[in-house]
C-alpha positions as CSV (number, residue, x, y, z in Angstrom):
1,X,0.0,0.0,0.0
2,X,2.9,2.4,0.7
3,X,3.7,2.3,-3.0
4,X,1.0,4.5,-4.0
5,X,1.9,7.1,-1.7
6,X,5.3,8.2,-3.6
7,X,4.6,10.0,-6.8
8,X,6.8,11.6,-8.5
9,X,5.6,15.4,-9.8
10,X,8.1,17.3,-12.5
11,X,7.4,20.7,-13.0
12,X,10.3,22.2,-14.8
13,X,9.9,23.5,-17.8
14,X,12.8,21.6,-20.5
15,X,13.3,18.7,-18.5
16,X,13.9,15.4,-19.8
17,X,13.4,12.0,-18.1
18,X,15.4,8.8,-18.9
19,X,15.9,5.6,-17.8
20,X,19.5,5.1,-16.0
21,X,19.7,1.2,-15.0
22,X,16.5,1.1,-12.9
23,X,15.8,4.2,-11.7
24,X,14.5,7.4,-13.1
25,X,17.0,10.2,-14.1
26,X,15.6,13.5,-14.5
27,X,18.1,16.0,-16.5
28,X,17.6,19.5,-16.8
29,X,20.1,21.3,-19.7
30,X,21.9,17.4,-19.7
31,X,22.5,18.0,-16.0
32,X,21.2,15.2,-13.7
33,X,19.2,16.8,-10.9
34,X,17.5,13.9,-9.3
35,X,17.8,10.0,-9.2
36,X,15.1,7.9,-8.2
37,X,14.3,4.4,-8.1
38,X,11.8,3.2,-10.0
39,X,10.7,0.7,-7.2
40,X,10.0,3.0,-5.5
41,X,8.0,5.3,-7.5
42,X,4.2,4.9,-7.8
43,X,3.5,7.0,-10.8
44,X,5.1,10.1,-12.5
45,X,2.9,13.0,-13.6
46,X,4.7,15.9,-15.8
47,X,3.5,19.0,-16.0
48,X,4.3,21.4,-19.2
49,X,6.9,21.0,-21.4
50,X,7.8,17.8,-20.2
51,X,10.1,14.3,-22.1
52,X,10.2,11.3,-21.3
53,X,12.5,8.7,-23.2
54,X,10.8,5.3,-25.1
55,X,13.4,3.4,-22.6
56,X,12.3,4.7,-19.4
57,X,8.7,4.3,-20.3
58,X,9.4,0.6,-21.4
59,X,10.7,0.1,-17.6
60,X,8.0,2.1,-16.0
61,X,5.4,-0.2,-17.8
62,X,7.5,-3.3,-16.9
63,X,7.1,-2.0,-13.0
64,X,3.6,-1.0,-13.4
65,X,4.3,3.0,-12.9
66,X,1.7,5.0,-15.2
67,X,3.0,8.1,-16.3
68,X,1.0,11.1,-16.7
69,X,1.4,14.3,-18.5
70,X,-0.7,17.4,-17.6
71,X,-0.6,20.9,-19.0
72,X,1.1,22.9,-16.5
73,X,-2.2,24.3,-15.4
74,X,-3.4,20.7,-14.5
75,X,-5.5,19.6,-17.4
76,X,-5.3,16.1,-18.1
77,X,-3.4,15.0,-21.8
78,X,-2.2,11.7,-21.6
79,X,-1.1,8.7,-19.8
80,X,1.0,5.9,-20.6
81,X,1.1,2.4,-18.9
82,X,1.8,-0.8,-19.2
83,X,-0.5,-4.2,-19.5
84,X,-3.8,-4.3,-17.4
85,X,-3.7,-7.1,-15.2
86,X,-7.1,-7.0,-13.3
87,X,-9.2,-9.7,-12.3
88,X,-11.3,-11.0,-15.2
89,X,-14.2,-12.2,-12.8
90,X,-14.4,-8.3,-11.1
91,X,-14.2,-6.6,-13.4
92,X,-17.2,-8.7,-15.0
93,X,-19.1,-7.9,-12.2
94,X,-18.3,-4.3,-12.2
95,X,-19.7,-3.6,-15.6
96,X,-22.6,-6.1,-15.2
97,X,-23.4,-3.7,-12.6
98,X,-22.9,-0.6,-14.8
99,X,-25.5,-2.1,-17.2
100,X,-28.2,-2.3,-13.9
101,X,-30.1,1.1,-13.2
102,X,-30.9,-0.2,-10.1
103,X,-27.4,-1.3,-8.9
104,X,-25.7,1.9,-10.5
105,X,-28.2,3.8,-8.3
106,X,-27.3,1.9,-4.9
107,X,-23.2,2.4,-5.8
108,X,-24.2,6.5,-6.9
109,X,-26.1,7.2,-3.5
110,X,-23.2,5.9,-1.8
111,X,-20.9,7.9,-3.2
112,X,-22.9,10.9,-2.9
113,X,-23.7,10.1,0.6
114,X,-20.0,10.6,1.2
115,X,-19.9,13.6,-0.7
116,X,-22.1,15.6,1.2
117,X,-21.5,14.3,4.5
118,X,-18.2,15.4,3.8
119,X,-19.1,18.9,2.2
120,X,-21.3,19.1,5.4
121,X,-18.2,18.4,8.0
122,X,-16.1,20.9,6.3
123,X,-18.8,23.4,6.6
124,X,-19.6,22.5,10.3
125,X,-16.1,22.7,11.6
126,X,-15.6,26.0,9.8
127,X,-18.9,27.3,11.8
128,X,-17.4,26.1,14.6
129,X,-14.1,27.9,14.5
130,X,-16.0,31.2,13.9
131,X,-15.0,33.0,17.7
132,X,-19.2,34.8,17.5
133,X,-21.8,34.1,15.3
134,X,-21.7,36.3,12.5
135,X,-23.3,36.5,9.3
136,X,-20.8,34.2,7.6
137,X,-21.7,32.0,10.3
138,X,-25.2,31.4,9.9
139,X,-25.0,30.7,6.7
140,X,-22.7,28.0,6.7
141,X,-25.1,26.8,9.4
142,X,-27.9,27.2,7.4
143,X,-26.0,25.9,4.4
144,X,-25.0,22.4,6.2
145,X,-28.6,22.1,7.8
146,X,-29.7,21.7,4.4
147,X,-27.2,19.2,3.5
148,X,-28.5,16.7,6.1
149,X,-31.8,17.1,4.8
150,X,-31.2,16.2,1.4
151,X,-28.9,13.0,3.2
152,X,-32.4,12.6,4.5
153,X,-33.6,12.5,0.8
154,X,-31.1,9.6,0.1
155,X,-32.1,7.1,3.2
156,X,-34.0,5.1,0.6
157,X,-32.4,4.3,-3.0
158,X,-33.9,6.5,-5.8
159,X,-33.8,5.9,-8.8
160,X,-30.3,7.3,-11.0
161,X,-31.5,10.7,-12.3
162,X,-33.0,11.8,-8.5
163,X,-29.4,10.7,-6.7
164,X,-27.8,13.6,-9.7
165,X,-30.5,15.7,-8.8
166,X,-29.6,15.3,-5.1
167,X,-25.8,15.7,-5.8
168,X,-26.6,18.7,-7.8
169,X,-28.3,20.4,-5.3
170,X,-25.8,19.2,-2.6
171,X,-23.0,20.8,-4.8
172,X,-24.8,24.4,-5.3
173,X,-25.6,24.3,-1.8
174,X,-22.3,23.8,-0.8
175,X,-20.2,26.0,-3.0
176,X,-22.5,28.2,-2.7
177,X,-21.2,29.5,0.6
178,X,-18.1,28.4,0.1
179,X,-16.5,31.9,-0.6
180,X,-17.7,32.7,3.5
181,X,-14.4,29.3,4.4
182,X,-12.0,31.9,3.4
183,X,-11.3,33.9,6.0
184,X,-7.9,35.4,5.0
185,X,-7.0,37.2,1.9
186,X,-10.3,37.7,0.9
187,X,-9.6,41.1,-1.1
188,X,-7.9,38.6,-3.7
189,X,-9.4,35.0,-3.3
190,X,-13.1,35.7,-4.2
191,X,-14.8,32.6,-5.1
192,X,-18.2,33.4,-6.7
193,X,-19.2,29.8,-7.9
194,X,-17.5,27.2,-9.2
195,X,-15.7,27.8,-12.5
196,X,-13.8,25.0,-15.2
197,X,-12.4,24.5,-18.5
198,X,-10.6,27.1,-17.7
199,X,-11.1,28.0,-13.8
200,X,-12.2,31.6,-13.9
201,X,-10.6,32.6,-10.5
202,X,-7.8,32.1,-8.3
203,X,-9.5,29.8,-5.7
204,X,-10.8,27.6,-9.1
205,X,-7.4,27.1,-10.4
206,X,-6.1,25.8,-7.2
207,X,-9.7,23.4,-6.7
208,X,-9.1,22.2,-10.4
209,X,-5.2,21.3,-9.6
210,X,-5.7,19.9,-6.5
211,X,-8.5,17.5,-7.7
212,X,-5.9,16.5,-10.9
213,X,-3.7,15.7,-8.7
214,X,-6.2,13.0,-6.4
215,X,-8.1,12.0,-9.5
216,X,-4.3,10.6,-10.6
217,X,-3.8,8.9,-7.3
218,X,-7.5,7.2,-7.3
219,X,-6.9,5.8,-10.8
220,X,-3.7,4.3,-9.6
221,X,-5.4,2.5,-6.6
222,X,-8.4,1.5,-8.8
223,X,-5.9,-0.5,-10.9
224,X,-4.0,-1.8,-8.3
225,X,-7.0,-3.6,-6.6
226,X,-8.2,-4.5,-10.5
227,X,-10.9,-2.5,-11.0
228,X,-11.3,-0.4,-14.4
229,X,-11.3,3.4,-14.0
230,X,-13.2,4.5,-17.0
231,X,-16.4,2.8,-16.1
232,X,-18.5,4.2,-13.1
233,X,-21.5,4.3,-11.8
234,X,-22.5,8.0,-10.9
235,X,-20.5,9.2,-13.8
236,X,-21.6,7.3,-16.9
237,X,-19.5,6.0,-19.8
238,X,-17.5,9.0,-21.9
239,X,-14.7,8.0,-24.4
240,X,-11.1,9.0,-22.8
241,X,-13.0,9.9,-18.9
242,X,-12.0,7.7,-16.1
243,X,-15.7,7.5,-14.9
244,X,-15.1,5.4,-11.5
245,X,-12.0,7.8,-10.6
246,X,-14.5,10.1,-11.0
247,X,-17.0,8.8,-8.8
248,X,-14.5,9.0,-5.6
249,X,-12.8,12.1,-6.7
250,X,-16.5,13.2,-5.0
251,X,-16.4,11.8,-1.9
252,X,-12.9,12.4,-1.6
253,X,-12.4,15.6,-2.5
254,X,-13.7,18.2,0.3
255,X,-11.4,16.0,3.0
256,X,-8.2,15.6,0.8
257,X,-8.4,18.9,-1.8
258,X,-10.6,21.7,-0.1
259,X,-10.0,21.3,3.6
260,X,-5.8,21.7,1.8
261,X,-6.9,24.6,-0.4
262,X,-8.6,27.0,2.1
263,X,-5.8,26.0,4.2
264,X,-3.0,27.5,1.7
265,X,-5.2,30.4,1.2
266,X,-6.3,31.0,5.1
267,X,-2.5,30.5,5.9
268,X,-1.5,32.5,3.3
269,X,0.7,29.4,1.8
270,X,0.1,31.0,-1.6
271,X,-0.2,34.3,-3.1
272,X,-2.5,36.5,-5.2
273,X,0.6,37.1,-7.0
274,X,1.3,33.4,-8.1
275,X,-1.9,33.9,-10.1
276,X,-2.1,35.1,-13.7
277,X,-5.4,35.7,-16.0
278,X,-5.0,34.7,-19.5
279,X,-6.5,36.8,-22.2
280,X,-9.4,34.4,-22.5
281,X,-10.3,35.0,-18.5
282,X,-8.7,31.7,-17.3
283,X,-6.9,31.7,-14.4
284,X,-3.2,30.0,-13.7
285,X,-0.7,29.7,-11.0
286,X,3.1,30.4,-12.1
287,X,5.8,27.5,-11.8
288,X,6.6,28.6,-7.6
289,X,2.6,28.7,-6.5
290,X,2.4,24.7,-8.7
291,X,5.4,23.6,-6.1
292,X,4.6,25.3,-3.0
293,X,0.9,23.4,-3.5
294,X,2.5,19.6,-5.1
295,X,4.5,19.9,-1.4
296,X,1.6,20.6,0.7
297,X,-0.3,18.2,-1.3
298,X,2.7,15.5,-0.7
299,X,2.8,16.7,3.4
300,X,-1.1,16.2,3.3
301,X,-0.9,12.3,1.8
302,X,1.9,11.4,5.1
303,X,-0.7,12.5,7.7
304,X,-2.0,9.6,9.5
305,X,-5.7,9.0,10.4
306,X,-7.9,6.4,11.9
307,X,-10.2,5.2,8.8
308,X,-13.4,5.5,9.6
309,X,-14.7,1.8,8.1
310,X,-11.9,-0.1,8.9
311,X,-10.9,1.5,12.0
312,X,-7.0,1.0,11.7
313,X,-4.5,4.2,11.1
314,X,-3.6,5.1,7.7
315,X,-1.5,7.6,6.2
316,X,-4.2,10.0,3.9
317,X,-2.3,9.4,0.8
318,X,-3.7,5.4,1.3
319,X,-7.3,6.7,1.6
320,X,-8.3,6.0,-2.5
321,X,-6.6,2.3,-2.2
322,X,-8.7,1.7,1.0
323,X,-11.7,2.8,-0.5
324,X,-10.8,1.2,-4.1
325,X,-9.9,-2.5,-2.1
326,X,-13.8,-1.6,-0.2
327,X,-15.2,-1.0,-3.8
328,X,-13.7,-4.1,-4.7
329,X,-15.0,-6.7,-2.0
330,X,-18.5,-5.0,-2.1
331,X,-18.4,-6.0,-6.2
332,X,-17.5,-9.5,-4.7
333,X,-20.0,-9.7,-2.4
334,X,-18.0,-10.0,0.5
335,X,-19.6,-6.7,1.9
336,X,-23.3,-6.2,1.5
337,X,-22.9,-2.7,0.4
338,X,-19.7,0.1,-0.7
339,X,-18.9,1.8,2.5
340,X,-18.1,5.4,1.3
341,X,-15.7,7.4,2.9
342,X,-16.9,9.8,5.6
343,X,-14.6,11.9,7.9
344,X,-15.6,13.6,11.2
């Protein structure tokens, strides 16, 4: 499990990977700057202008290390990898599933259970924190009140569509009020909705990065445990979109990428001046702000917690392949049902 925790992130711009014996040498202007085994790498992700020599990816594929290149904003280009080695039988079962409503339903409410009770504890323990009870306060109040009654809503299975609806309402009611979380720095980190495709503001462009960077790690522990990425349950089947990586990216995301965003910004970890606007109105952080947030995100993955399911300490970085191995023995049937992940 500890192999997935060590991923390697290059950011420099002209910098060439190759293969030296077996290990990973990454050369900047034919200067070696860093040598890493590849045992004990779980994946590679380059960002910009970014090589990587036919040799080295031969040995990364041999030693099952996907490599993925990003734009250095965070947009998703390509990945190579080597030969899928899942189990036939699961993965069977995980698109016989795919092809029930019924049974997509049952895994989509679970995952959007976790979502919002997530989205609700990050709204709660913000509240809390607040020394009186302002404005602000109230309405994150207000705002996570709501969220337990649409939970409420999901008690029973609906059917597909009304679990969307549900998540969609969760997710306007939540970011809604998600600009009142920022409590520092406000003048330049105004978050008026969520933006993509390009990320409109500063808060959007670090969201969008941050959830690159887990959507990466869950597709890594989805193959590990032999489940195919691409088909999920909550997100339906799109050419090129890894739809189950998608589906935990959501229940995942508030405890691993926003808790560690509003923390950068409320700490003032990164600047309004690591920002830039493109012509176009997209937003994008400059080469320093990228490293300052792959650190934090790095620092964030060697924290230890108690999981919640299996009640045994983790590291956070394990969290996906917990939830991807729970995934896996609920497909089984040797859980009745896909416990999501739900932190307090």
């Amino acid at each position: 499990m500890k192999h997935l925790l060590n991923t390697l992130y290059v950011t420099t711009h002209g910098a060439y990977l190759a293969r030296d014996g077996e290990s990973v040498a990454v050369r900047v202007e034919q200067e070696t700057k860093l040598h890493v085994p590849v045992r004990t790498i779980g994946g590679i992700v380059c960002l910009g202008s970014v090589m990587v020599s036919p040799p080295l990816m031969g040995l990364c594929a041999e030693n099952g290390v996907a490599i993925s290149f990003l734009t250095e904003q965070g947009r998703f280009l390509a990945r190579v990898e080597g030969a899928v080695s899942g189990n036939v039988t699961l993965r069977r079962e995980q698109y016989r599933r795919a092809e029930s409503a019924e049974q997509s339903a049952a895994l989509a409410r679970s995952v959007v259970v976790g979502k919002i009770a997530n989205c609700r504890n990050v709204l709660l323990r913000a509240a809390r924190e607040r020394e009186q009870v302002d404005e602000p306060g109230k309405r994150l109040t207000e705002a996570a009140a709501r969220l337990a009654q649409i939970l409420d809503k999901l008690r029973r299975v609906p059917e597909l569509d009304v679990v969307r609806g549900y998540e969609g309402e969760a997710a306007a009611v939540y970011f809604g009020v998600f600009d009142d979380l920022i409590a520092a720095q406000r003048d330049s980190f105004r978050f008026d909705g969520r933006s993509r495709r390009p990320p409109l503001d500063k808060v959007n462009a670090l969201l969008s990065f941050l959830y690159t960077l887990l959507v990466h790690d869950i597709r890594a522990a989805l193959e590990s445990v032999g489940l195919d990425p691409q088909v999920g349950y909550l997100h339906r089947d799109r050419p090129g979109r890894p739809s189950l990586a998608l589906d935990l990216l959501e229940e995942l995301r508030p405890f691993l990428c926003d808790r560690l965003a509003l923390s950068l910004i409320n700490r003032q970890q990164v600047q309004a001046a690591g920002f830039t606007i493109a012509e176009a109105g997209g937003v994008t952080m400059d080469d320093k702000t990228r490293k300052e947030v792959l650190v934090a995100y790095q620092k964030r993955k060697q924290e230890e917690i108690t999981h919640p399911f299996i009640e045994e300490k983790i590291m956070v970085g394990l969290v996906p392949f917990v939830q991807a191995q729970l995934l896996a023995r609920h497909l089984r049937g040797d859980i009745d049902g896909y416990p999501p992940f739900a932190w307090k």
